[in-house]
C-alpha positions as CSV (number, residue, x, y, z in Angstrom):
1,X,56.8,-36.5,5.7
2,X,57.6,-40.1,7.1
3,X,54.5,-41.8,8.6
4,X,53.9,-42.9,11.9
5,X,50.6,-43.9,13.9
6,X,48.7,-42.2,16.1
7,X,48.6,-43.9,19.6
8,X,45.3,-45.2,20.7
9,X,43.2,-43.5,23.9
10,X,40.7,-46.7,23.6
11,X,38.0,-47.8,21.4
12,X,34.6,-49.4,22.5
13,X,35.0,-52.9,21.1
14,X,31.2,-53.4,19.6
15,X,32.0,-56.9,19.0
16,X,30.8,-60.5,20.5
17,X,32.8,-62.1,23.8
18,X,33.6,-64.8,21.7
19,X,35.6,-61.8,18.6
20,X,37.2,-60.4,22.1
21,X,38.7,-63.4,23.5
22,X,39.9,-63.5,20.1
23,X,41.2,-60.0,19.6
24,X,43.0,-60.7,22.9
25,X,45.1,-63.4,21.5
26,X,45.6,-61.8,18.3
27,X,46.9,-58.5,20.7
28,X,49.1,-60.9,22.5
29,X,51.2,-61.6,19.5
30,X,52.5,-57.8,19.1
31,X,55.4,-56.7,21.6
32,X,57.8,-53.5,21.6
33,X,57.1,-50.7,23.4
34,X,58.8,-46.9,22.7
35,X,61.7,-46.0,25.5
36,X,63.4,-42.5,26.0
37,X,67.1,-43.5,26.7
38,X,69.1,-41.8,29.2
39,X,65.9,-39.9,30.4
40,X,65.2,-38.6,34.3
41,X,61.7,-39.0,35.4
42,X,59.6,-36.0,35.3
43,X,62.4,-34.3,33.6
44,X,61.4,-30.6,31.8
45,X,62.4,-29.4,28.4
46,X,61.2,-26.4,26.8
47,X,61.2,-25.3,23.4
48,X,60.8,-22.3,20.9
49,X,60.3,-19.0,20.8
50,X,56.7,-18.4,19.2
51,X,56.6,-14.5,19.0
52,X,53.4,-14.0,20.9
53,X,51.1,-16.0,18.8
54,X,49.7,-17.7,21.9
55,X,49.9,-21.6,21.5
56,X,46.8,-23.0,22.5
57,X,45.9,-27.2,22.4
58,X,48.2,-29.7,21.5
59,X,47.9,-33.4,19.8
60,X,50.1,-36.1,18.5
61,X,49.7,-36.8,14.8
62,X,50.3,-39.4,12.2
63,X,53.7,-38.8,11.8
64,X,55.5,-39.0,15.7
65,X,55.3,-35.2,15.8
66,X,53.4,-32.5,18.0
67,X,50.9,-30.2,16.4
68,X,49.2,-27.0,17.8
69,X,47.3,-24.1,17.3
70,X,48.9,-20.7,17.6
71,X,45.6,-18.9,18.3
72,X,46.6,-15.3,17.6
73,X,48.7,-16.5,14.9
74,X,46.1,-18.0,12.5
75,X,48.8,-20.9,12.3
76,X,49.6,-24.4,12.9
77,X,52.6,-25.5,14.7
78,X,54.5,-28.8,14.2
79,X,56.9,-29.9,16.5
80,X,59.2,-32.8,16.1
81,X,60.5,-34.8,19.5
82,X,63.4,-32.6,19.6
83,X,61.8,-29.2,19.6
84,X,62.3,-28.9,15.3
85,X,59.4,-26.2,15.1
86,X,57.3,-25.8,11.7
87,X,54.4,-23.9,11.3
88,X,51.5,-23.8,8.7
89,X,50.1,-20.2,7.8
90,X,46.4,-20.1,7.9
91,X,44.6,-18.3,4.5
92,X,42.7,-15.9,7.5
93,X,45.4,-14.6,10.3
94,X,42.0,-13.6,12.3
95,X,41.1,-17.4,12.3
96,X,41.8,-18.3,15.7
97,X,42.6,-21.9,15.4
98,X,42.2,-23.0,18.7
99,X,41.5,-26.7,19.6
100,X,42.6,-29.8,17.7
101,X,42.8,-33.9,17.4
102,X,43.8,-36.5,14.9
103,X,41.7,-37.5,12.6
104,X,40.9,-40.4,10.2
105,X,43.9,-40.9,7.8
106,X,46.7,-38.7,7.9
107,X,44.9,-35.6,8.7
108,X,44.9,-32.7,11.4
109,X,41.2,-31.4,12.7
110,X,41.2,-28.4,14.3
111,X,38.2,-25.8,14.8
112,X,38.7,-22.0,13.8
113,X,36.6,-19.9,16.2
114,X,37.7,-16.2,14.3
115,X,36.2,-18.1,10.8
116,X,33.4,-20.1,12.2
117,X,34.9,-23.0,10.2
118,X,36.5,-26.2,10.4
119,X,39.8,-27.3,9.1
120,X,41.3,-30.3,8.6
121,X,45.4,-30.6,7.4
122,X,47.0,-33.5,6.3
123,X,50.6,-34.6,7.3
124,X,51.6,-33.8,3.8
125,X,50.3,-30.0,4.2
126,X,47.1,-29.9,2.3
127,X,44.4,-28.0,3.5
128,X,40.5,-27.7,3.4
129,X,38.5,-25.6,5.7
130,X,34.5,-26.4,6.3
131,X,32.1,-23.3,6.9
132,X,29.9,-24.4,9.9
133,X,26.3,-24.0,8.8
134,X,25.2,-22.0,12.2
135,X,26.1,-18.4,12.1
136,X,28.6,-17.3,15.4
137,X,28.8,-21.0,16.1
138,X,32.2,-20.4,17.6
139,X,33.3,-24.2,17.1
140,X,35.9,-24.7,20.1
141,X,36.9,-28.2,21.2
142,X,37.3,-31.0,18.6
143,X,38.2,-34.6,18.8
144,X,37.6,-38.0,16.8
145,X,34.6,-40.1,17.2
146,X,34.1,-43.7,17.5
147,X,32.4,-43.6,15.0
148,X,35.6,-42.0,12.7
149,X,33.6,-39.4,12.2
150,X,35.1,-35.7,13.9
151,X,32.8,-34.3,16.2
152,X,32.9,-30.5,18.0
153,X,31.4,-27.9,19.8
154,X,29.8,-24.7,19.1
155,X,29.1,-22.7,22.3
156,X,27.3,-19.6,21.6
157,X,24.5,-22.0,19.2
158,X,24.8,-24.3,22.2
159,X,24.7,-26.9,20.3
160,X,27.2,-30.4,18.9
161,X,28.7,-31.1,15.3
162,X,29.5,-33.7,13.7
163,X,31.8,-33.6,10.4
164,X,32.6,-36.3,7.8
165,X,35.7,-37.3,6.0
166,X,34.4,-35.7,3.5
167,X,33.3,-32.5,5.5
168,X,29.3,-32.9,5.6
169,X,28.4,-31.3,8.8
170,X,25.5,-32.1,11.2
171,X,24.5,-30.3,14.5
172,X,22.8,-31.5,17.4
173,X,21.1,-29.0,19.6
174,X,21.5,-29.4,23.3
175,X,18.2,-29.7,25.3
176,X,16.5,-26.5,26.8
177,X,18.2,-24.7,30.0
178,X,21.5,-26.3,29.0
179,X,23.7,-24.3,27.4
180,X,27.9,-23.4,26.3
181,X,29.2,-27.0,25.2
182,X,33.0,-26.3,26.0
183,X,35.3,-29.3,25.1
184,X,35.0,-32.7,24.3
185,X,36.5,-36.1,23.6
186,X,35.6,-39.9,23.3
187,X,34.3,-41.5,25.7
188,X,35.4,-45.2,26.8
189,X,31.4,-46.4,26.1
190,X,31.5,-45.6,22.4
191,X,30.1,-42.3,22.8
192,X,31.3,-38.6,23.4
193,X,31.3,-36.3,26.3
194,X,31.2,-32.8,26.5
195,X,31.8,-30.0,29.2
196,X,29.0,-27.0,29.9
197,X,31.0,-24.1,31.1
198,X,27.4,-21.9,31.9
199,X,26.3,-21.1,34.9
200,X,24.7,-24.5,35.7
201,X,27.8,-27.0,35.5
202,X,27.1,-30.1,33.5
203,X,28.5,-32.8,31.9
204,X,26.7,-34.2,28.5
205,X,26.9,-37.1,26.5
206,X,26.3,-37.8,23.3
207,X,25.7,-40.9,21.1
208,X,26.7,-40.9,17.6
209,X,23.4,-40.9,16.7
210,X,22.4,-37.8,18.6
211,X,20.9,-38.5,21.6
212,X,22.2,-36.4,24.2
213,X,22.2,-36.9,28.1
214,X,23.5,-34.6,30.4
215,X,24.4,-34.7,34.7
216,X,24.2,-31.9,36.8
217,X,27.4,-31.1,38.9
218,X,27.5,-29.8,42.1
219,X,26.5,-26.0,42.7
220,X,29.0,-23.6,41.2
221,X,31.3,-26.6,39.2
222,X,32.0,-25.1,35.9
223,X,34.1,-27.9,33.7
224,X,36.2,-26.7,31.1
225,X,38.2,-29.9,29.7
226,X,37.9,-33.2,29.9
227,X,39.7,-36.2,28.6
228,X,38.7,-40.4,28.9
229,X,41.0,-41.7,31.9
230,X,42.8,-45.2,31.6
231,X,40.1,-46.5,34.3
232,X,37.2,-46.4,32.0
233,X,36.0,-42.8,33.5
234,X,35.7,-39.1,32.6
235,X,38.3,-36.5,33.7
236,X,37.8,-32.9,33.7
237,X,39.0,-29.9,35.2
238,X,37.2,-27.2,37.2
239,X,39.1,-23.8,37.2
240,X,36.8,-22.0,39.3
241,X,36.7,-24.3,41.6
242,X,40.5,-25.4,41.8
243,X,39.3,-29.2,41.3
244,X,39.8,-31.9,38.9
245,X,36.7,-33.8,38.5
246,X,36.0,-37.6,37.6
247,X,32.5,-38.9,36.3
248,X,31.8,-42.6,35.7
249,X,29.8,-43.6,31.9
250,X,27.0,-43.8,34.9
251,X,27.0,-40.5,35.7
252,X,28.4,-40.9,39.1
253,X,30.6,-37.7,39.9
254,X,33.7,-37.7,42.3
255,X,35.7,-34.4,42.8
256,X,39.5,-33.7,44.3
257,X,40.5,-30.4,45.2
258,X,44.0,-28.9,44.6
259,X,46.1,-28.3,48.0
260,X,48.4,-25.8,46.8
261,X,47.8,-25.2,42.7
262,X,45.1,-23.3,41.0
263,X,43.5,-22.3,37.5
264,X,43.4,-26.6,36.4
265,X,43.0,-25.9,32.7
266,X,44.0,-28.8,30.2
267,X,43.9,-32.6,31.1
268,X,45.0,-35.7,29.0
269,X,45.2,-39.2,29.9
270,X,49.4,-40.0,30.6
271,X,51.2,-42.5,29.2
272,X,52.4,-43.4,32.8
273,X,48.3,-44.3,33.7
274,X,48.1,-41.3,35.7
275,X,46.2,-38.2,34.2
276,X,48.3,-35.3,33.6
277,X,46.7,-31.6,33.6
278,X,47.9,-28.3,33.5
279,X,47.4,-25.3,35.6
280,X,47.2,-21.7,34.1
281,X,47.0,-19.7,37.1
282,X,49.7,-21.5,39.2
283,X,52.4,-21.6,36.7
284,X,52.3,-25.6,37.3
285,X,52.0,-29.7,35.8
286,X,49.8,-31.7,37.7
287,X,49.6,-35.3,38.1
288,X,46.5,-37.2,39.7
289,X,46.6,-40.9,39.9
290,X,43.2,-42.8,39.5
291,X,42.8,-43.2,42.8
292,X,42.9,-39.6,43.2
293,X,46.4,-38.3,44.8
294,X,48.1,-35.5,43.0
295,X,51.3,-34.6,42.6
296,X,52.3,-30.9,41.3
297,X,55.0,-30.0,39.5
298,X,56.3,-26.2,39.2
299,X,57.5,-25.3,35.4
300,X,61.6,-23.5,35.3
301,X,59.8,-20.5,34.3
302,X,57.6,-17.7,35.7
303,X,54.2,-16.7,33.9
304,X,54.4,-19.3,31.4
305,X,50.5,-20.2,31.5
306,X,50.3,-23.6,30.5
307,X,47.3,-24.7,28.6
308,X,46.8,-27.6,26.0
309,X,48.3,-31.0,27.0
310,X,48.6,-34.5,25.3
311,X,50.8,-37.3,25.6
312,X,53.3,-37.7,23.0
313,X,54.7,-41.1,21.4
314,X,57.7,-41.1,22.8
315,X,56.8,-41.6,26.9
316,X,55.9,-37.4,27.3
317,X,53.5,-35.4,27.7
318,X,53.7,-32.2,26.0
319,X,52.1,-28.8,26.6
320,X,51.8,-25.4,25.7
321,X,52.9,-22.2,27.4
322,X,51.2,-19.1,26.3
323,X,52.9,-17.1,28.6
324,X,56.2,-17.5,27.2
325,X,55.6,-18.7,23.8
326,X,56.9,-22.1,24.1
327,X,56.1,-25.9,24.1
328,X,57.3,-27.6,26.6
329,X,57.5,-31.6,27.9
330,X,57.9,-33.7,30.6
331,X,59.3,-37.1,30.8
332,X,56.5,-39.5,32.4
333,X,58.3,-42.5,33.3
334,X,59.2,-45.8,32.0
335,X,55.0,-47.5,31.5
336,X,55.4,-45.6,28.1
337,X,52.7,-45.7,25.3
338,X,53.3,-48.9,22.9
339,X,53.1,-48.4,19.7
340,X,50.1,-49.0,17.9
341,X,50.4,-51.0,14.3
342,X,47.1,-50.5,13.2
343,X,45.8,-52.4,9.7
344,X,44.8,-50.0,6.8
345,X,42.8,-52.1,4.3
346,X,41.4,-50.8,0.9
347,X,38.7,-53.4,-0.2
348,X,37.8,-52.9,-3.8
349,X,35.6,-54.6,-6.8
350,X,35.9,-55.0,-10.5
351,X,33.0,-56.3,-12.7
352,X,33.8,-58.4,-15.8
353,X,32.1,-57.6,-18.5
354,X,31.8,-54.1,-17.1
355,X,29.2,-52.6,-19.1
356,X,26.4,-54.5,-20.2
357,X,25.8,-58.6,-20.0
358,X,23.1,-60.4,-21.3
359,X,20.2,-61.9,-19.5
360,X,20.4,-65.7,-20.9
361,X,21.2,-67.8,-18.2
362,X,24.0,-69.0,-20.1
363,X,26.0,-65.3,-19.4
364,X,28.9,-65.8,-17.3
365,X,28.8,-62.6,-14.7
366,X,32.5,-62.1,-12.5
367,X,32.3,-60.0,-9.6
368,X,36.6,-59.7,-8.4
369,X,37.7,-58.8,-4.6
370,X,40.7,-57.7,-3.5
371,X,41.8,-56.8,-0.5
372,X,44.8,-54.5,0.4
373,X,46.6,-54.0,3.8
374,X,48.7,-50.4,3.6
375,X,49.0,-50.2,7.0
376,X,51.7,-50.9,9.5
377,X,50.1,-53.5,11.4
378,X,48.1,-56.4,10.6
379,X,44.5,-57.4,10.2
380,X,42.8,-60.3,11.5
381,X,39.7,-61.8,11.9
382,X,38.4,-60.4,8.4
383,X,34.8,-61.5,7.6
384,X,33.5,-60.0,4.4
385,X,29.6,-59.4,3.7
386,X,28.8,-59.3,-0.2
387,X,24.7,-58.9,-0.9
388,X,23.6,-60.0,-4.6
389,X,20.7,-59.2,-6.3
390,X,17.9,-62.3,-6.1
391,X,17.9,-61.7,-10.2
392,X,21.4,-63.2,-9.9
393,X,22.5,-67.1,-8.7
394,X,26.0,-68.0,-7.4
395,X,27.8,-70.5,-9.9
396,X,31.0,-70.7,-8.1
397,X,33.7,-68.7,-5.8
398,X,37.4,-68.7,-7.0
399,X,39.5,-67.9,-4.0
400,X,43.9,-66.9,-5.2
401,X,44.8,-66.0,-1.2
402,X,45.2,-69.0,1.3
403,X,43.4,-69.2,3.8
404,X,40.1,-66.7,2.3
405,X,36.9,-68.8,2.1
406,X,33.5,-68.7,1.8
407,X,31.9,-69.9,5.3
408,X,27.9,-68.9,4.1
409,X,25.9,-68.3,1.7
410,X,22.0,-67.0,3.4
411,X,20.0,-66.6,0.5
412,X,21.1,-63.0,-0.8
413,X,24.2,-62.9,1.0
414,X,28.0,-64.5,0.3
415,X,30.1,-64.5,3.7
416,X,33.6,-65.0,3.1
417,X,36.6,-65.1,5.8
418,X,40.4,-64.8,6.3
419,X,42.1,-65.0,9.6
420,X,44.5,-62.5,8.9
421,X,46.4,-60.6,6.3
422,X,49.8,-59.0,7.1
423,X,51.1,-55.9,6.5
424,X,51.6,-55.1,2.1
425,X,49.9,-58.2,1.5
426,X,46.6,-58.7,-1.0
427,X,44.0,-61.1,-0.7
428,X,42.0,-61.2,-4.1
429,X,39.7,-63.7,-4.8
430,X,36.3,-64.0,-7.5
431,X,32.8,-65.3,-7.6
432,X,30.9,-66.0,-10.7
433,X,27.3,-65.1,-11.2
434,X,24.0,-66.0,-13.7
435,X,21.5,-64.1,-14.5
436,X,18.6,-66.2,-12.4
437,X,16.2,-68.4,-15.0
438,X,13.5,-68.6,-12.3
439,X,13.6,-64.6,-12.0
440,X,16.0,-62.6,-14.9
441,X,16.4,-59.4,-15.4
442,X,15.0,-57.4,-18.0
443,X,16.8,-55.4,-20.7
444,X,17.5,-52.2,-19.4
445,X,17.6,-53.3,-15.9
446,X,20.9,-51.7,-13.6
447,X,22.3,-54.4,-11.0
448,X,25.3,-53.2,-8.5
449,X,27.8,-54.9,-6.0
450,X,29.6,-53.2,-2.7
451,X,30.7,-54.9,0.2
452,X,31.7,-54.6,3.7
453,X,34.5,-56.1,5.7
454,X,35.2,-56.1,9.2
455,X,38.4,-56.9,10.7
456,X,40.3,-56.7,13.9
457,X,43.8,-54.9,14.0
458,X,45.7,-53.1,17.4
459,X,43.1,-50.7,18.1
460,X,39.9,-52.8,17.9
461,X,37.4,-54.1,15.7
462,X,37.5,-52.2,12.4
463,X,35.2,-51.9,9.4
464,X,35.2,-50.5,5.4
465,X,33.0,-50.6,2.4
466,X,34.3,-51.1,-0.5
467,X,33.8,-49.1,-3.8
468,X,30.8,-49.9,-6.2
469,X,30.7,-51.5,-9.5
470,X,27.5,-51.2,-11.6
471,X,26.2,-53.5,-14.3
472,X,23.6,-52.6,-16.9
473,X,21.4,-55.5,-18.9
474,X,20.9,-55.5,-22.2
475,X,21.1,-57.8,-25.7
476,X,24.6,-59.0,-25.2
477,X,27.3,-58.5,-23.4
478,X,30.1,-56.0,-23.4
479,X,33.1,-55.3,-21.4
480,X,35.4,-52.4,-22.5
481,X,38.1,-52.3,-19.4
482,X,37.9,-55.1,-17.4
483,X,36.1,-53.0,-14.9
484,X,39.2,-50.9,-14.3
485,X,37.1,-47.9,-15.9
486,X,33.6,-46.4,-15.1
487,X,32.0,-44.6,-17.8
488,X,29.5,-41.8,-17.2
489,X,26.6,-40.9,-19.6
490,X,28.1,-37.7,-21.6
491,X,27.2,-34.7,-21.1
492,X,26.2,-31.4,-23.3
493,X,26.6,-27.7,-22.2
494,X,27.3,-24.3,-23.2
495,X,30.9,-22.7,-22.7
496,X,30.6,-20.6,-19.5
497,X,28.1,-22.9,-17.8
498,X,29.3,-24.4,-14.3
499,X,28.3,-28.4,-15.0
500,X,27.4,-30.8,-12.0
501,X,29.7,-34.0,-12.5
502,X,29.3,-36.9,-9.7
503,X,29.6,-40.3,-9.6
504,X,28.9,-43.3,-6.7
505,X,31.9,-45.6,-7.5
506,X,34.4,-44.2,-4.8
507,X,35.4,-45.5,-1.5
508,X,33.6,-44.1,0.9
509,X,35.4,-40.5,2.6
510,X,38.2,-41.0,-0.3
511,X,40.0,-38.0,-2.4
512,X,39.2,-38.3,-5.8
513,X,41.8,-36.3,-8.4
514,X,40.2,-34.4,-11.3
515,X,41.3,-33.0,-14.2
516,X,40.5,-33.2,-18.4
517,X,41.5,-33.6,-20.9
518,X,40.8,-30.8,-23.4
519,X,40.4,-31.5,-27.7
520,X,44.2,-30.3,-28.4
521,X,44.6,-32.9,-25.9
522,X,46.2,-30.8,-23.2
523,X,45.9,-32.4,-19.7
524,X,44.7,-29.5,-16.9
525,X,44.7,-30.8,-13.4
526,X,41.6,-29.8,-10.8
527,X,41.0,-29.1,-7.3
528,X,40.5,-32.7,-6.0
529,X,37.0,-33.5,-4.2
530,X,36.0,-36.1,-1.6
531,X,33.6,-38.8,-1.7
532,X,31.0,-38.6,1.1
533,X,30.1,-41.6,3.4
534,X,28.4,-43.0,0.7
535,X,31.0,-43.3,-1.7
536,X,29.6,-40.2,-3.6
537,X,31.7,-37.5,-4.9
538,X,30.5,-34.0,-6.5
539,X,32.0,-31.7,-8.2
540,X,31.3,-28.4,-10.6
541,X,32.9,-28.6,-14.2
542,X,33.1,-24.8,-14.5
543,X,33.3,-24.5,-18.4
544,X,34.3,-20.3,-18.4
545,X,37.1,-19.9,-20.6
546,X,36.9,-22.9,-22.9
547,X,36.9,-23.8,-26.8
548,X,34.0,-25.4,-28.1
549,X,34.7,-28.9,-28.1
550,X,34.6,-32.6,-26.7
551,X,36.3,-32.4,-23.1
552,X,37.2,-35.8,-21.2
553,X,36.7,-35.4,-17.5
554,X,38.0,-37.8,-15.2
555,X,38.2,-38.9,-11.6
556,X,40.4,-41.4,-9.8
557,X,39.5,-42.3,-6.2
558,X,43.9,-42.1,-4.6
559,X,42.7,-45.1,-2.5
560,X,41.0,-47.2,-5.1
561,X,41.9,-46.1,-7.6
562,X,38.7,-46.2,-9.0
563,X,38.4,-44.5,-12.4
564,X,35.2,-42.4,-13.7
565,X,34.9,-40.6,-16.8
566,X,32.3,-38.6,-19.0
567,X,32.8,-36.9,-21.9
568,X,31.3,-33.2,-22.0
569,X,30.5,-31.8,-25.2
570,X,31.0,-27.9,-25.1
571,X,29.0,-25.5,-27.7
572,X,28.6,-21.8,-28.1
């Protein structure tokens, strides 16, 4: 599928003044903003006919389109700005997909109350579904962290989860007497906030770290969603109460009550700066400006139940009608969403030699960066942090990309910068190493390198780690691939046992391909694996089937590409 970006709704700049005021003038040089042509304002199209398998939340993705959740369907909708309609099927029709974001990458998130699971889908229809560990946790709303983690709540277990790229799950429990976390989203302060639907109304918060805080709403206020407003506050509807409701990152609560509407069900921040909700009950859109006026808008049809809503790329906001089976839009005006040209860099390492060096001070030791931009947009500001073992000294940096430097080296440390790197381009660069005469390392000893860059594209302050290269000590020095290959001690094991293969190497939250190679040198292809936020991936080597025999197993990271191998040596 061709790739687009998901729009922005904010990100917490954890950054100095000084990086803002220059964020602000590297914002300034991007222009161009998305316009509907020939378009009425507040205009209503509907499409599809969805054959009563309830749509139920709605987000842009990656690639300009809509996707939902058809809850009784156990499928996921796609739908192109024209009303083209795909769906994804589901392994489990009784998985009630119901709630869903964009996450990291080109992936879907969406929560699968029926399966108790997780599942995330990329743009290019690949699928992996995460149990969550609580039993009946009933996951419900979903959304994308700060922290590019996905995050989600599990009502029944009362409690908040928190999911890696590479689908490690952690749950916070709320605190006692609180109770049914409903929806959630990010926050404009860098953290998340959540709705409690129980009988005591609440709003939580939650850091990334954990720590939750909660405020009490006022008696009988039962929030269902909420969304993070373009003033810097939380929006949320209140369906018992016919209100929309507004909370600052204080905890200071306003509330507006509908004049004519009822039933305010789903709410997203609009495009036009006004916050767009929908109502189930009164068969209406409604619009409530910042200042708190609102606007309603009756749908063509009757009994169409509108529910999920999110603005689209393309100056709409899109929603879905369970009642009728149909997505429908509306046409928000002419402030439409710019688009966002966000940076995607891939920062990786290669280690000459690459398997052993010796530890005379005379050994010549190459650590080589590069950095890669795949995204649309551009990066700037990029300041790299590489930490060296004290058993190693700095000879010499050898930079190949104008404008990249080394502004500091603090003792352990190498700080390097670039003020920007466009869009396809690669900024590679080298620093040679010694084994230290004051303080060498021993034969035997291991010494590794990763780094960390931070850079600023269209959607804030950025960071990524890069993969790590490993470098073993010994009586002289060998290098067997220029670092282009990482080899694994072999292993032994009996056909039919289920062998344990990881490696480190990987970028962090990367998919890593797998396959072997078998001793008639046939090449079978594996389920592919993820590496978790430390660059680790796992994976089982089930053997069942197989000739005795010397297999080669292999993994390449599809960002990095990063290569591990290990040879496994089958027997009866």
């Amino acid at each position: 599928m061709p790739g687009y970006i998901l729009r922005s709704r904010g990100r917490r700049l954890a950054a100095s003044i000084a990086l803002l005021l220059l964020l602000t003038s590297f914002l300034a040089c991007f222009s161009g903003t998305a316009r509907a042509e020939n378009e009425k304002l507040y205009t209503i199209t509907e499409y599809g006919w969805l054959d009563h398998f309830s749509p139920e939340n709605i987000t842009a993705g990656q690639d300009g389109k809509m996707w939902f959740t058809l809850r009784y369907g156990g499928m996921i909708g796609i739908m192109s700005s024209t009303g083209q309609l795909n769906v994804f099927k589901l392994p489990n029709s009784w998985s009630y997909p119901i709630d869903i974001t964009a996450g990291p990458g080109r992936s879907l998130w969406f929560t699968e109350s029926g399966n108790n699971k997780i599942g995330k889908l990329t743009t290019d229809g690949y699928l992996t579904e995460y149990p969550v560990p609580t039993q009946y946790g009933y996951p419900y709303g979903i959304t994308t962290g700060p922290d590019g983690n996905v995050w989600f709540t599990e009502g029944p277990s009362s409690k908040i989860g928190k999911i890696t790229h590479a689908g490690v799950i952690t749950e916070y429990p709320l605190p006692a007497n609180s109770y049914w976390p409903f929806d959630i989203t990010k926050g404009p302060d860098g953290n998340l906030w959540f709705t409690e639907s129980s009988w005591i109304g609440k709003i939580g918060k939650i850091t990334t770290d954990g720590i939750i805080t909660e405020y009490v709403l006022p008696q009988n206020t039962l929030p269902e969603n909420i969304t993070a407003g373009p003033d810097g506050n939380l929006w949320f509807t209140v369906p018992n109460g016919n209100k929309i409701g507004k909370i600052t990152v204080s905890g200071t609560v306003t509330m507006y009550s509908l004049t004519l509407g009822y039933d305010p069900s789903g709410i997203t921040s609009g495009p036009d700066g006004n916050i767009w909700f929908t109502e189930s009950g009164g068969n209406k859109l409604g619009m409530i400006t910042t200042d708190g006026t609102i606007t309603e808008f009756p749908l063509p049809n009757l009994n169409t139940w509108p529910g999920g809503i999110a603005a689209g790329p393309d100056g709409y906001v899109w929603f879905t009608e369970g009642g009728i089976q149909r997505i429908g839009k509306i046409y928000v005006g002419e402030k439409l969403i710019p688009e966002i040209l966000t940076a995607d860099l891939i920062p990786t390492l290669t280690l000459t030699p690459d398997r052993t060096a010796s530890p005379s001070p005379d050994t010549v030791i190459t650590l080589n960066l590069k950095l890669k931009n795949l995204g649309p947009g551009k990066a700037g500001f990029l300041a790299l942090e590489i930490p060296f073992d004290p058993r190693l000294t700095l000879g010499h940096a050898v930079m190949d990309y104008p404008g990249l430097w080394v502004s500091q080296v603090d003792g352990t440390t190498i700080k390097i910068g670039l003020e920007t790197l466009p869009s396809g381009d690669s900024a590679t660069g080298s620093l040679v190493f010694r084994p230290n005469p004051a303080n060498p390392p021993q034969n035997g000893t291991e010494i590794s390198f990763r780094f960390k860059v931070s850079y600023a594209d269209q959607a804030g302050v950025q960071s990524r780690t890069s993969n790590k290269v490993t470098l073993s000590f010994g009586e002289s020095s060998r290098d067997a691939t220029g670092g282009k290959v990482r080899q694994l001690p072999p292993r032994k094991a009996k056909v039919g046992d289920k062998k344990v293969i990881w490696s480190d190497h990987f970028l962090p939250g990367e998919r890593v391909s797998l396959w072997y190679t078998a001793p008639d040198g046939a090449n079978v292809s594996l389920p592919y694996a993820w590496a978790d936020d430390n660059g680790k991936m796992e994976t089982i080597f089930d053997t069942t089937g197989l000739k005795p025999g010397v297999y080669s197993f292999v993994g390449q990271g599809n960002r990095s590409e990063v290569q591990v191998y290990t040879l496994v040596t089958l027997t009866e």
